[in-house]
C-alpha positions in Angstrom: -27.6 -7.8 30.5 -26.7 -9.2 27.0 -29.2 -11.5 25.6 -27.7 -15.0 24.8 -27.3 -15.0 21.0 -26.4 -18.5 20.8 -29.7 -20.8 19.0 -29.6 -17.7 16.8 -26.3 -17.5 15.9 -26.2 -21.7 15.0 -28.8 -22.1 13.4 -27.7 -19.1 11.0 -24.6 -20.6 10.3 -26.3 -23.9 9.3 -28.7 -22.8 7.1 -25.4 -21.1 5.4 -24.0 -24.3 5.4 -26.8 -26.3 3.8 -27.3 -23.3 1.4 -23.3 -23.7 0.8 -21.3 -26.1 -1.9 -18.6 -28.1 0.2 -17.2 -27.9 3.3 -17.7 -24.1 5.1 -14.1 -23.3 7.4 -14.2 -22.3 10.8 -13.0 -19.1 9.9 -15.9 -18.2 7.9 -18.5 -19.1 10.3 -17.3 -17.4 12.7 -17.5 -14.0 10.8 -21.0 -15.1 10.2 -21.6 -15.1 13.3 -19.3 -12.3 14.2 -17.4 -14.2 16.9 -13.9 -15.7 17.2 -13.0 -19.4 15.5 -12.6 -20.7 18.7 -16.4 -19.8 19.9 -17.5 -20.9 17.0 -15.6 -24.5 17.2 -16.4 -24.8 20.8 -20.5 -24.4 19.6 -20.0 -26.7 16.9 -18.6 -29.4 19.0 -21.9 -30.3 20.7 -23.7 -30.3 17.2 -21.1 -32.4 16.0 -21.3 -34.7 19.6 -25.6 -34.8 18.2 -24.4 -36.4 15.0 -25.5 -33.0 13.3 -22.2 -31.7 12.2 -19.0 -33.8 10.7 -15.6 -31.4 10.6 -12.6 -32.6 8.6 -9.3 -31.0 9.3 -6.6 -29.7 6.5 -6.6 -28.2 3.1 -10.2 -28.1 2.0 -11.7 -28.8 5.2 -14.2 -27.8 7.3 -18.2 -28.3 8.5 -20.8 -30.1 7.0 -23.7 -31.3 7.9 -24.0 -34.7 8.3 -27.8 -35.7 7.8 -31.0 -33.9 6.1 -32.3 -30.8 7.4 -35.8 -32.5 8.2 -34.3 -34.2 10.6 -32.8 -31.8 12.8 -35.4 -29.6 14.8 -35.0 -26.5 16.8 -35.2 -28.7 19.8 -32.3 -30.7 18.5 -30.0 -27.5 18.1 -30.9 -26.3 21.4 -30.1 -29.1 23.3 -27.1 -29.8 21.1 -25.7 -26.1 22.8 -26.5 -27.7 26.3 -29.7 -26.3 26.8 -29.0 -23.1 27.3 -31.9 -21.0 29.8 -34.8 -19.9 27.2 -36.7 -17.8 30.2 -34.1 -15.7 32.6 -36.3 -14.0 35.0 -34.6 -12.2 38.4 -36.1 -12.7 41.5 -35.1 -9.7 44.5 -34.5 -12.3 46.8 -33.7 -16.1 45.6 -35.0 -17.7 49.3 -36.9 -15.1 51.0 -38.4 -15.0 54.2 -40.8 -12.4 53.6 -44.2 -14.2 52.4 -45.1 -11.4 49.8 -41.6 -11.9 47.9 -41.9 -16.0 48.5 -45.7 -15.5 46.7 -43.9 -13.2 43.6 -41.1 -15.6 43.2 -43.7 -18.2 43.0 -45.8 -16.8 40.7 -42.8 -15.9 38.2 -41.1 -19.2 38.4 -43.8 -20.8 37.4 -44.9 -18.7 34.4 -41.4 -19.0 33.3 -41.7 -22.7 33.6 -45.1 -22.6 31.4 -43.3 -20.2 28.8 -40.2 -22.7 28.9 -42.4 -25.7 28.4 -44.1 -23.8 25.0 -41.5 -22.8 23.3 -39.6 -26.1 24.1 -42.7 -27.6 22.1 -42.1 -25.2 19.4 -38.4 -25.5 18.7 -39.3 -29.5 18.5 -42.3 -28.8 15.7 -39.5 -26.7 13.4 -36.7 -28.1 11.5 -33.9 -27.0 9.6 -35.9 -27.7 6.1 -38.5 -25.5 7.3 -36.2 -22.5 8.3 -35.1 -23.1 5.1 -38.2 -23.0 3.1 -38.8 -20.1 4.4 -35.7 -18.3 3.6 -36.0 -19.4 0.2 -39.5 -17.8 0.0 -38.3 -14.3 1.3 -35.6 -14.8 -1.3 -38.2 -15.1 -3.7 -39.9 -12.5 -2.8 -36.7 -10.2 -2.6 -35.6 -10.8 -5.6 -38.7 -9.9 -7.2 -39.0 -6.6 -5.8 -36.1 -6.1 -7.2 -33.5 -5.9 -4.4 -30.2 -8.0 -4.5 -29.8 -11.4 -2.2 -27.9 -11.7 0.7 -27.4 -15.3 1.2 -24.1 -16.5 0.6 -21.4 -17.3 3.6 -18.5 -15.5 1.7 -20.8 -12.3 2.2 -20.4 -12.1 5.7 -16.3 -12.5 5.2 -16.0 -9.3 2.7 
């Protein structure tokens, strides 16, 4: 079963956006993300529903982002998607009869609700500015072992 790529795959384009100078098109988030325009425009419409995102149509146009990075948390993003599930687990039977399967289900639904619970507490201690900090610190540190950057959105369109 693919894995849902979606938290990944936004905040990725916004920390191109924030690293970017003007308004970045649908056209080239989407190749950063390596998905169609209209995926991309139907993830950024929640972000832009949050007050994350502004788009402006036309020559020129495009996404920004409409308010600092140390604003916006993990948490934010997340919901902004429509809280996607963090924890899928499968259970054999989803209302079983059988006490044994009843006393799994149990047991995995509720770790799954724990894990949920933590992470949901992570992704509202991180914001954009940190994810950013912290690419700009592997940058650093790229750069001086001497490889070349790969940061820009226009990379991901050649």
């Amino acid at each position: 079963m693919k894995q849902n790529s979606q938290l990944s795959d936004v905040l990725h384009v916004l920390l191109h956006m924030a690293e970017g100078e003007g308004p970045a098109t649908s056209e080239a988030l989407a190749a950063a993300m390596q998905t169609n325009p209209v995926v991309l425009r139907r993830l950024m419409g929640g972000l832009r529903d949050a007050g994350f995102v502004v788009s402006a149509k036309g020559h020129g146009g495009g996404w920004l982002l409409s308010c600092d990075m140390d604003r916006i948390t993990l948490g934010d993003v997340y919901q902004a998607l429509g809280a996607p599930p963090l924890v899928s687990l499968g259970f054999r039977e989803d209302r079983p009869t059988c006490l044994v399967a009843q006393a799994v289900n149990d047991a995995l639904a509720g770790a799954a609700q724990e894990a949920e619970a933590l992470l949901l507490k992570r992704f509202g201690a991180v914001t954009l500015a940190t994810l950013s900090a912290d690419f700009h610190r592997r940058m650093v540190r790229h750069q001086a072992a001497g490889h070349a950057t790969h940061h820009h959105l226009k990379e991901h369109t050649t």
